[in-house]
N, C-alpha and C positions, 0 to 999 in steps of 0.2 A: 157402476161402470168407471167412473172418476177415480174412486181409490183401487179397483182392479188394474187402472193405466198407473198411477201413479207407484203400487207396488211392482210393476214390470220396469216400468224408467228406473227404480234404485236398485232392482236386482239387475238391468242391462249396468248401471252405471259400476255397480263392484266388480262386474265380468270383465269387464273392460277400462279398467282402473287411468293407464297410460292414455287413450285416448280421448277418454272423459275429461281427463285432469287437459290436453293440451287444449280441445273445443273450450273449456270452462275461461281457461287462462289467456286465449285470443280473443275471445269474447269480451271479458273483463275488460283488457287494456283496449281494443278497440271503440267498444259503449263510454269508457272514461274517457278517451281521447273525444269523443262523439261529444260530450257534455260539457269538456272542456269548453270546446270549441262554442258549443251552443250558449254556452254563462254570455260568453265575448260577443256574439253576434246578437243577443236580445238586449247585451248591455248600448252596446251601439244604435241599433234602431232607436231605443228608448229616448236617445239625446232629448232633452227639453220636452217630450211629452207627460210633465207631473205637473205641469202648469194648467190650474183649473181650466181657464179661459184660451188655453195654450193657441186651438186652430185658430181662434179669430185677431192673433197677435202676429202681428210683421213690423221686419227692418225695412226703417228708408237709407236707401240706396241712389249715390247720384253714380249716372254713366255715361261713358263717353268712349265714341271711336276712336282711338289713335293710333295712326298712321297704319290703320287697316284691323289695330285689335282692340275687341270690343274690354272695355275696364267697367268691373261695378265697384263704385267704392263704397265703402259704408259710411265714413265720416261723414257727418254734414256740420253745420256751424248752432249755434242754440237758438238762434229766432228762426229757424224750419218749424218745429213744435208747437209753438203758442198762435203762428200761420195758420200751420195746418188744422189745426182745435176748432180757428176762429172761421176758416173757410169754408169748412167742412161738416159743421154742427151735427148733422144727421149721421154724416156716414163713420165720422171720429171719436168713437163712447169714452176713450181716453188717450192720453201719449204722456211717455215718459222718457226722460234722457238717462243715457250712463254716458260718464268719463272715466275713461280710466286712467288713474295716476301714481305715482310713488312717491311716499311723502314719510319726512320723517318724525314716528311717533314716542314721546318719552311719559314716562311712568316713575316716579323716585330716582331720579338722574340715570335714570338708564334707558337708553336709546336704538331704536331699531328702523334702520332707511325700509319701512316695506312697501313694496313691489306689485301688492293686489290690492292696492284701494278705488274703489267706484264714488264719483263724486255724482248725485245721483237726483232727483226731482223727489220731494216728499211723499209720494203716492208708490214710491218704487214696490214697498212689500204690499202693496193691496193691489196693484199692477202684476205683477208677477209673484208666484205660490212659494216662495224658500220659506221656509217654514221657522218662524222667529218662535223659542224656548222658553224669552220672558220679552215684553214688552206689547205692545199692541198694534199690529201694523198700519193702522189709523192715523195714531196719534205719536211713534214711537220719532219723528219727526217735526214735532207739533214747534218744536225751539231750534231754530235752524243750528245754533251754540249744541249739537247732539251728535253723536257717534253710534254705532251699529257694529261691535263685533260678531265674529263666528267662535263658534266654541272654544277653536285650537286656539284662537288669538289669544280670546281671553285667559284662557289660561297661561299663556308666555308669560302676559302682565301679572296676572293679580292670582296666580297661584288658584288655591281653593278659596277663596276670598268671596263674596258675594261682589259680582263688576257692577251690578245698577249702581248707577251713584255716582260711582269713578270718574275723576276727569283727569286724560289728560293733556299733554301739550302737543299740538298740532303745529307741527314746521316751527315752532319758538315762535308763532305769532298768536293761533289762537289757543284757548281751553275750551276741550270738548265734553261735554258731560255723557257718560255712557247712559244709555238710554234703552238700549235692548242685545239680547244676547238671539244670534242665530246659529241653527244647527247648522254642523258643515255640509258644505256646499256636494250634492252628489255627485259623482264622476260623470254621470250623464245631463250635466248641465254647459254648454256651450259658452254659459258666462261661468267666470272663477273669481270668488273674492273672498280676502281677508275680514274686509271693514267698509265702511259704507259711511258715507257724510254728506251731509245735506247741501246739495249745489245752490240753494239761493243764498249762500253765502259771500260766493263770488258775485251776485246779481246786477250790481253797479259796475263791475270790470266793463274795460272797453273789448274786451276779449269775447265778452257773453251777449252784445249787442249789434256785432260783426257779422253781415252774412255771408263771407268770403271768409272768415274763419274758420275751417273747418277741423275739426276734433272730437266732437264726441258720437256715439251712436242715438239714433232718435227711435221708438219704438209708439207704432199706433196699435190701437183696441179696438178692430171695428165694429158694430152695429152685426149681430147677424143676420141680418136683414139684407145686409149690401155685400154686391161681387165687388170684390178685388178687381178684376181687371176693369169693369165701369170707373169706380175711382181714379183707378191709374191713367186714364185716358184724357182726367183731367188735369193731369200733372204739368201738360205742356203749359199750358195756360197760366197755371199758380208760378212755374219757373220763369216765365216771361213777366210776368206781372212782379215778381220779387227782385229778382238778378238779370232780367234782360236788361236792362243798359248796360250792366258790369259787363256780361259773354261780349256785347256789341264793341265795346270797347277794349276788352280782349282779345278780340278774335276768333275767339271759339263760344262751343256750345254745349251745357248738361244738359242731360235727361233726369226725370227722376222718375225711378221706379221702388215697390217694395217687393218685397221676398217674406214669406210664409217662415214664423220662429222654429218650427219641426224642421224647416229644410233648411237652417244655416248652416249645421252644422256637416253637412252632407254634400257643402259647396263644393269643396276642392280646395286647393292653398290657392291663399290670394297675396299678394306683398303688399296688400292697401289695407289688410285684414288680420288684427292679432289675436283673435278668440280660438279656440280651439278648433278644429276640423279632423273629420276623416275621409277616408277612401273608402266609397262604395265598392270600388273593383275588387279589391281585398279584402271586403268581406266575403264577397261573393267567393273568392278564391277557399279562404278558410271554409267555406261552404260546404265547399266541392271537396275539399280535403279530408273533411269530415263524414261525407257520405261516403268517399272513397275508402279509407278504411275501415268503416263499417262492416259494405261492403268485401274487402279483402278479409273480413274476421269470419264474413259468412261464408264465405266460398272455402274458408279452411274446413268448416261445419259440411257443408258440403259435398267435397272431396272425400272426408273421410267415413263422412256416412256411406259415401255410393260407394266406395272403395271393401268397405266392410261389409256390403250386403249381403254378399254370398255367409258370411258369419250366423245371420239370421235368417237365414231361408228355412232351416226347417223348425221355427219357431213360426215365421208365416206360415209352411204348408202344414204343422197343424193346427194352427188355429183355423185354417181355413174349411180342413177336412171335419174339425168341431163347431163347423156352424158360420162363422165371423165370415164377412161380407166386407170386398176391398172398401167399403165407404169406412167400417167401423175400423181397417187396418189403418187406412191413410188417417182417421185423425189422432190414431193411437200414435204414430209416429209422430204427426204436427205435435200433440200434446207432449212429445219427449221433448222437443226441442225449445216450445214455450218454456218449456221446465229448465231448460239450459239456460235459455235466454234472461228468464226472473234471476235465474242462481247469478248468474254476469251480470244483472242489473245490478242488483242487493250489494253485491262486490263492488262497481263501481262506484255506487255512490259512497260508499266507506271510504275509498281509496281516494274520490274525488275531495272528502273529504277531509284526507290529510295532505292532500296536494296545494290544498288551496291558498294556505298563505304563502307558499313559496309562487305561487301560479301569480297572485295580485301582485306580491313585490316587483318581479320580472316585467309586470306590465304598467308598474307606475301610478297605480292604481288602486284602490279598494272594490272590487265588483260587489252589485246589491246583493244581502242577503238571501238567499234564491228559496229557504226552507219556507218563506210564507207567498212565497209567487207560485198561484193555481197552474201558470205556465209550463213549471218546471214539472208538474209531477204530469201534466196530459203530454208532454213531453215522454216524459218515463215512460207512461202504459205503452204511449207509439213505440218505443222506441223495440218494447219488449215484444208487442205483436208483431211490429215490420221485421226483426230479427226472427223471432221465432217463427214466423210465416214464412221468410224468406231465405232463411236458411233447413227451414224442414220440409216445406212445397216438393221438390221434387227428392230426397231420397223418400219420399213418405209415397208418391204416385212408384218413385221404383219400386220398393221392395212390397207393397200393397198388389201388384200387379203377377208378382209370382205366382206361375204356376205349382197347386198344390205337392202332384205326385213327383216331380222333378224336384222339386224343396224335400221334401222327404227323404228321395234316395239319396239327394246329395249331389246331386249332376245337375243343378244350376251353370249357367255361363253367361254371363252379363253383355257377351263379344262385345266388339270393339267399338259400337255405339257408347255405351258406357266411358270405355278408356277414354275417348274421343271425346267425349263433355270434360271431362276428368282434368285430361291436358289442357283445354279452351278454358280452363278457369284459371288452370296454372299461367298461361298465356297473359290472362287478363290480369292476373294477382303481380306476375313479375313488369310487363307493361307498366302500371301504373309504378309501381316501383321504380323504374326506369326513368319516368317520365318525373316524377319528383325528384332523383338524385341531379337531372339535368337542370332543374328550376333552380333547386338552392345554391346549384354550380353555379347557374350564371347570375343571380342575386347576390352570390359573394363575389364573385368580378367586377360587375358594377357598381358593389361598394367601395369594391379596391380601388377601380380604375378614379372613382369620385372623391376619395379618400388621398389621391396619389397623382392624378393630375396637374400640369400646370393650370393655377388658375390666373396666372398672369399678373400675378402680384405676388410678393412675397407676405409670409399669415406667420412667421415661427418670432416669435419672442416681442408679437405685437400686444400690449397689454392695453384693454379700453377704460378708459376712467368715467364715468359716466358727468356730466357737468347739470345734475338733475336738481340744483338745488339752489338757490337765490345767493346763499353762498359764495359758492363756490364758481357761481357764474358770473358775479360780481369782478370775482376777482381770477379770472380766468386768465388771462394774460400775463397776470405777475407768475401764478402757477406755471402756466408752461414757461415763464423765462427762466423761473427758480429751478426745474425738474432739467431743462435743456442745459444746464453746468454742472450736471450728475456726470461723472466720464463714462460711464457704462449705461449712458442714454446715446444712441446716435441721433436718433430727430423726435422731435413731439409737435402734431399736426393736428387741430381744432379743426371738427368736422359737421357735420349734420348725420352722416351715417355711416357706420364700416362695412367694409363689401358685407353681400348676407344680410343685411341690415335696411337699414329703412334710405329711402328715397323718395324725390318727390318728383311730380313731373307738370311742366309752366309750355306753354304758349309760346312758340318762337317764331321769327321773322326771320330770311335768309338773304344774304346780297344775292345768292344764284335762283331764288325763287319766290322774287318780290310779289306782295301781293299774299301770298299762299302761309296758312298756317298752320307750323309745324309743329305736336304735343313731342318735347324730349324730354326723357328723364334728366334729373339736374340732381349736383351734389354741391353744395357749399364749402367752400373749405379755404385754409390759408394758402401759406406759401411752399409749407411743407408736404403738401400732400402726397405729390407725385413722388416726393424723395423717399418717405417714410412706410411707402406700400412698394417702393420698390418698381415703380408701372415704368415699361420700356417706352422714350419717345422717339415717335418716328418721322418726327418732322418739326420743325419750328425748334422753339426752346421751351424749357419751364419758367414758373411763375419767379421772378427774385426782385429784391430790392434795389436790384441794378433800376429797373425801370421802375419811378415814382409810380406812374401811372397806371402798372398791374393791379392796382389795387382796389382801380374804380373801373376802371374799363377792359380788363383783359378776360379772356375765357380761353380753355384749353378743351377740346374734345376729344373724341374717342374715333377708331378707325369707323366704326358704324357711321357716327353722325357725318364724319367724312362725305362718306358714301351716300348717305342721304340725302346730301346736302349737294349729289353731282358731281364731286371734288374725290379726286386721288387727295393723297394724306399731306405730300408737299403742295398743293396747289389751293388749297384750304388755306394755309398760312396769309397773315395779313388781310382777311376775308374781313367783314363782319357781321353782327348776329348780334338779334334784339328781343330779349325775353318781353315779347308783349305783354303778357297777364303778371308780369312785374314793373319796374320802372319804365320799362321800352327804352333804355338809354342802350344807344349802339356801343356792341363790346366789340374789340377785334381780337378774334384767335390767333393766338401768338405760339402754339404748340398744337400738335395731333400724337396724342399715345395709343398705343398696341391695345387692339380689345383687351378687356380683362371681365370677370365673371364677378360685376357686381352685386349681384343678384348669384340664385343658384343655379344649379348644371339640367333643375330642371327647362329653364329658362332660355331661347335663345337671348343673347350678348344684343342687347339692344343701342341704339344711339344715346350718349351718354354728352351734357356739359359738366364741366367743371368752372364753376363761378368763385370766384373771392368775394362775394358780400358778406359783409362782416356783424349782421345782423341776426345770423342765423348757423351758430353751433352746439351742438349736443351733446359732444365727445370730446374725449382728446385720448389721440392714437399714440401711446407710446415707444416709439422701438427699443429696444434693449438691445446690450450686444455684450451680454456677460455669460459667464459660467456660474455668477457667484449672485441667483436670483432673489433670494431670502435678503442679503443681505440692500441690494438696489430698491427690490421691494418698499424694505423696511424706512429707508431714505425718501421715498416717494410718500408713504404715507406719512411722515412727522412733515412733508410739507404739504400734502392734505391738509392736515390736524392744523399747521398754522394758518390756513386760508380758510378753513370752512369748518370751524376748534367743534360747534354744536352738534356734528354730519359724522357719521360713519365711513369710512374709508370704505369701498368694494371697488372691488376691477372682477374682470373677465380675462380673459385672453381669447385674440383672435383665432387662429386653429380650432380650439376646443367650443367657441361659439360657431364657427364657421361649421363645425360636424354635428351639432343640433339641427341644422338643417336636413340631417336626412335620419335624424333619432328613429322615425318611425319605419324607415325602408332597413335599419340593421335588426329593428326588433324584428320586423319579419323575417328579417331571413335566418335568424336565432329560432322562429317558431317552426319556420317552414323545416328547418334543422329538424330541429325535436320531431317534431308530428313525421317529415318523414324517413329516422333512423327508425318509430315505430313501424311505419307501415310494414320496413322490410322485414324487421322483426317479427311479425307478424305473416307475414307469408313466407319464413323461413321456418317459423314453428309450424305452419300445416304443412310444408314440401317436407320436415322431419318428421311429422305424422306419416305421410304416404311414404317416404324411403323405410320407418320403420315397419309397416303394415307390409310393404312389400317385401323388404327382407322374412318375417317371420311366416309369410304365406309359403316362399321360395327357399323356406327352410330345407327340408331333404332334398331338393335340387341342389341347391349350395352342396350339403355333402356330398351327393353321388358324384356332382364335379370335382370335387377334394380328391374325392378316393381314386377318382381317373384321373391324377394328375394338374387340374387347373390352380395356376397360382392363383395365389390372394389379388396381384393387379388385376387379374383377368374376369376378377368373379366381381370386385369395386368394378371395374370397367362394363360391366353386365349389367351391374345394379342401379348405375347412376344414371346410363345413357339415355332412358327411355324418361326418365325424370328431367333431365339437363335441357333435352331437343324443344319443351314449350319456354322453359325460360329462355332459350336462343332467341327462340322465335317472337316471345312476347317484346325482347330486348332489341327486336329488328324492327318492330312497329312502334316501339315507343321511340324513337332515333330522332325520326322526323318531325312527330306529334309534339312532341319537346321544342323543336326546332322554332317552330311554328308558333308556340305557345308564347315562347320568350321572346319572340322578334316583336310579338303583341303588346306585353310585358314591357320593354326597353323605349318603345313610343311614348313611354309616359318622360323621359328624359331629352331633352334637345340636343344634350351634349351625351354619346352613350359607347358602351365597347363594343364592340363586334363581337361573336360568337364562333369561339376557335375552335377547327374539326377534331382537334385532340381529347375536347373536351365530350363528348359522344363516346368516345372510343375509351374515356375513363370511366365515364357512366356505364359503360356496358361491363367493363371488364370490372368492377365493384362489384356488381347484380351479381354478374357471372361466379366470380368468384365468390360470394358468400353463398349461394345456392350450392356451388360447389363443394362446400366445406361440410355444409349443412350436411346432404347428401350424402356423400364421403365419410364421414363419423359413421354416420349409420352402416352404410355398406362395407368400411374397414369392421368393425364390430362383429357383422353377419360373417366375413369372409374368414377372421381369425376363431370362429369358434370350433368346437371340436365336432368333426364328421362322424363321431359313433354317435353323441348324443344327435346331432341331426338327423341321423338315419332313423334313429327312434321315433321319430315325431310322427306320428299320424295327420 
């Protein structure tokens, strides 16, 4: 029975050459795109689930209400940890800290400032599964004088070299002796590191025995035995008991809570948070993206099956008059289509397979090797029966359901039921099509609009220095006075963060609401701030050395905190405001500037101080105002080099950090791109399936209208119309659904565009038009061929 089906599917498949090949070829690209899509969303769920002990491992978390939104932040200070061990004996089976820092490391006088080092508690690899190549995660920390690279590192340094052994110098103060080598860190790991060094190094700092310090993450291992939320319950009490006089004397109040290690990474952005994250919503989006053309590959399958039934009818009416029973018909056709569906699998994965490294480049990434994940192939089998079930389910009940003696003569008629499913696919194939040309429209808007926006500072030729190094923090002052008699410098302003960037937020006190306390976010910075981002002041003055006293007691705010604070922007002036959970010395605001977007556009524009304490800067913001940038460049780093001779130069520029902030919403809309030029693709090769299937049906009709006269427009106008009227249709309900979709979409931004009616009316006339084209080929082809051979056709 099996090779009698399988010898009819290849003699149906040579008969029918043209439409085999376009079923095979929609199929293909649809199942790949499908796989694609699936690599990305198992790699995502995965985040941090290789960690043996993974469920029973969570981040502590301190949070707080401010001024009505709830903050979890993840820092806490390093005596939370050895607290929580001590208090908690039963429910605490272990805790580890990470810091993460940037320090710089040299090898044979050659030196690299890097960027992912974790400063880390000895237990870290027998704490968490990264998988160490040589060393022993026991003991691989046993000499706090130890270092921990990753593959790549080592090899930067020490070439093909064996690294056990190696030491090198750490910030020019210690020698680190390499001590284990780890495999690189996987893409679905939420932490990211280079190198890894033993934190009871730091153990005497007044840094590491501060509980108001906060910096590093603290990570517990509980007991399986014990709920999470029992534990948590008794947080209030260990926080009262540790920091309740600080809060009491502050004026405010933490919580602590912890969060489950599989679900960090699934947070959401947080500005209090630098570990990696994703969006659930978009996965789910690619989700749907991916069933959807699937989908769209089947309904070509489909179409053209039901479309061609009449082709096979008097192969059903005899096999039916020889015996065959519609059960043994319908799964002889289910099995043609399994048979399609395998042949599209087989292809795909070849295909997936030369896509790949270009597929991981684009996404920044290496994805897990998928050939030894059980996932990927139950994966497959589904993918082959869902496709081949659901694309041969009903031409297989149609053409199974033929009457014998009507097959036979040949006076089959499918009437207009048929037609009528035929078009309600077409409907649904150009819909969705629709419905995706209007998503990536308005995702390229809003990255324009975010891209192109005032942000209410000026971002173009801001260059950041980072001041990340004992060095150069030393001597930070002479830097910016040497760099500030560059003539192609206009200002350089020592800060704590550049817009986009990090901030912090303290405890305030208000003349207009004594008593009451207020969480604002605060920025530190000189004199130059305000001059050097450009921000508009709308009231009072800026910070100068006209007044001695700007320097200990002045503040400038933002139109928000204005507002907050009860005060229109001029009536704010000469006010003043007392960071409690800092000195509490009364500042008086001597300026109010124009909101600006320190933070990002997901963000709304919060109340913002601006402080001059001089105790706390991380940057220096430099303006430039040249054409000639190589060359100011170059002048900036020889007086690096003389202030901080051991340290590598690096800058950023503001703009091009500022656009990291939405890296991941352009990668989407570059995919959403991709996946939907295929979709259309893809329902424009099965709308060329059915225009060709119909022209060659409507062969001698075509001629007998030649021969009486119908031109060639008349006979296109004939052939396409009955094709065109479901993509209208489908392009009229996809209008709104789009509509809809994106307005959902755009709540994920505070600051966002609106959605212009022009832009509908281009989505439609795109569809339209390439359906159109599609169509039209076919039907110009049919209408120019020659009427005697037409007439010929049986």
């Amino acid at each position: 029975m099996l090779k009698n089906y399988l010898l009819l599917a290849f003699k149906n498949f040579r008969k029918q050459k043209l439409f085999s090949l376009i079923n095979i070829l929609g199929l293909t690209v649809g199942i790949t795109c499908c796989l694609m899509i699936f690599l990305f969303i198992t790699n995502e769920f995965s985040y941090d689930k290789f960690h043996k002990n993974g469920k029973d491992i969570y981040r502590i978390y301190r949070t707080a209400n401010t001024n009505g939104e709830l903050r979890n932040i993840p820092w806490v200070s390093p005596p939370y940890a050895r607290a929580l061990a001590i208090d908690y004996p039963d429910a605490v089976k272990a805790v580890t800290r990470v810091q993460p820092d940037n320090d710089l490391v040299t090898y044979n006088n050659i030196s690299f400032n890097e960027q992912k080092i974790y400063l880390v508690d000895s237990n870290f690899f027998s704490f968490f599964s990264f998988h160490l190549l040589k060393g022993d995660p026991l003991t691989v920390f046993k000499d706090p004088l130890s270092i921990v690279m990753t593959e790549s590192a080592a090899k930067k340094y020490f070439g093909k070299e064996d690294p056990i052994g190696k030491v090198v110098d750490f910030n020019k103060k210690m020698r680190l002796k390499v001590t284990g080598i780890a495999k690189d860190i996987p893409s679905n790991s939420h932490l990211d590191f280079d190198m890894v060094v033993p934190l009871s190094n730091w153990k005497d700092d007044y840094w590491m025995n501060q509980w108001p310090n906060n910096g590093l993450f603290t990570y517990l291992s509980l007991s399986p035995s014990v709920k999470p939320e029992t534990l948590q319950k008794q947080f209030s009490h260990f926080m009262d008991k540790y920091l309740g006089e600080f809060y009491r004397k502050a004026g405010f109040k933490m919580d602590l809570i912890m969060k489950p290690l599989e679900g960090i990474y699934f947070e959401g952005e947080n500005p209090f948070d630098n570990v990696k994250h994703g969006s659930k919503r978009m996965v789910y989006i690619f989700m749907s993206i991916a069933v959807l053309i699937l989908i769209i590959a089947c309904i070509n399958f489909m179409n053209l099956a039901t479309a061609r039934a009449t082709d096979r009818s008097k192969e059903v009416g005899l096999r039916k008059v020889m015996g065959a029973v519609r059960k043994e018909l319908a799964w002889q056709f289910i099995f043609e289509s399994l048979l399609f569906s395998l042949t599209a699998t087989v292809l795909s994965v070849l295909l997936l397979q030369a896509v790949m490294p270009a597929y991981s480049r684009f996404l920044g990434y290496k994805l897990p090797t998928y050939w030894s994940n059980p996932i990927f192939y139950i994966f497959l089998v589904g993918v082959i029966l869902v496709v081949g079930m659901l694309a041969g389910s009903y031409p297989a009940l149609l053409l199974s359901s033929f009457s014998p003696i009507e097959s036979l003569r040949g006076k089959l008629k499918l009437g207009k039921r048929g037609a009528s499913f035929r078009k309600a696919l077409v409907v649904f194939q150009f819909g969705i099509s629709v419905l995706l040309i209007v998503s990536v429209s308005v995702v390229m808007i809003q990255m324009h609009f975010v891209q192109t926006t005032d942000l209410g500072f000026n971002k173009e030729q801001s260059m950041i220095v980072k001041l990340d190094n004992g060095k150069i923090w030393d001597n930070k002052i002479q830097f910016k006075n040497q760099v500030s008699e560059i003539p192609d410098v206009s200002s350089v302003s020592l800060m704590t963060g550049e817009p986009g960037g990090f901030h912090d937020t303290y405890s305030f006190e208000a003349q207009s609401k004594p008593g009451e306390k207020l969480m604002l976010n605060t920025e530190f910075a000189d004199f130059e701030y305000v001059k050097a981002l450009g921000l508009k002041m709308i009231a009072g003055r800026d910070f100068s050395a006209s007044f001695p006293t700007d320097s200990t007691n002045a503040v400038i705010i933002n139109r928000a905190a204005a507002k907050l604070l009860g005060y229109e922007p001029k009536e704010a002036v000469g006010k003043w405001i007392k960071n409690v959970s800092g000195d509490s010395l009364r500042r008086t605001i001597v300026g109010v500037v124009e909101d600006y977007h320190y933070a990002s556009l997901r963000q709304v524009i919060g109340p913002l101080v601006i402080s001059t304490k001089k105790d706390d800067r991380r940057l220096a913001l430099i303006k430039l105002n040249t054409a000639h940038l190589p060359g100011t460049i170059d002048r900036i780093k020889r007086i690096y080099a003389a202030n901080a001779p051991d340290f590598p130069f690096e800058y950023t520029f503001l703009d091009e950090k500022f656009d990291v902030l939405y890296k991941s919403e352009i990668k989407q809309e570059s995919l959403l791109s991709i996946f939907s030029a295929i979709a259309i693709c893809i329902a424009c090769l099965g709308l060329f399936g059915l225009a060709s299937y119909t022209a060659l049906k409507r062969t001698k009709e075509i001629g007998v209208r030649k021969v009486l006269g119908s031109s060639v427009e008349n006979i296109v106008l004939l052939l396409s119309k009955d094709l065109l009227k479901p993509v209208l249709l489908g392009t009229i309900i996809a209008v709104p659904a789009g509509y809809l979709v994106m307005q959902n979409w755009l709540q994920n931004f505070a600051y966002r565009t609106s959605i212009p009616w022009w832009l509908f009316a281009v989505a439609a006339l795109i569809a339209v038009s390439i359906a159109l084209i599609t169509v039209s080929l076919q039907a110009v082809q049919a209408a120019l061929a020659n009427p005697v051979k037409s007439l010929r056709v049986e």
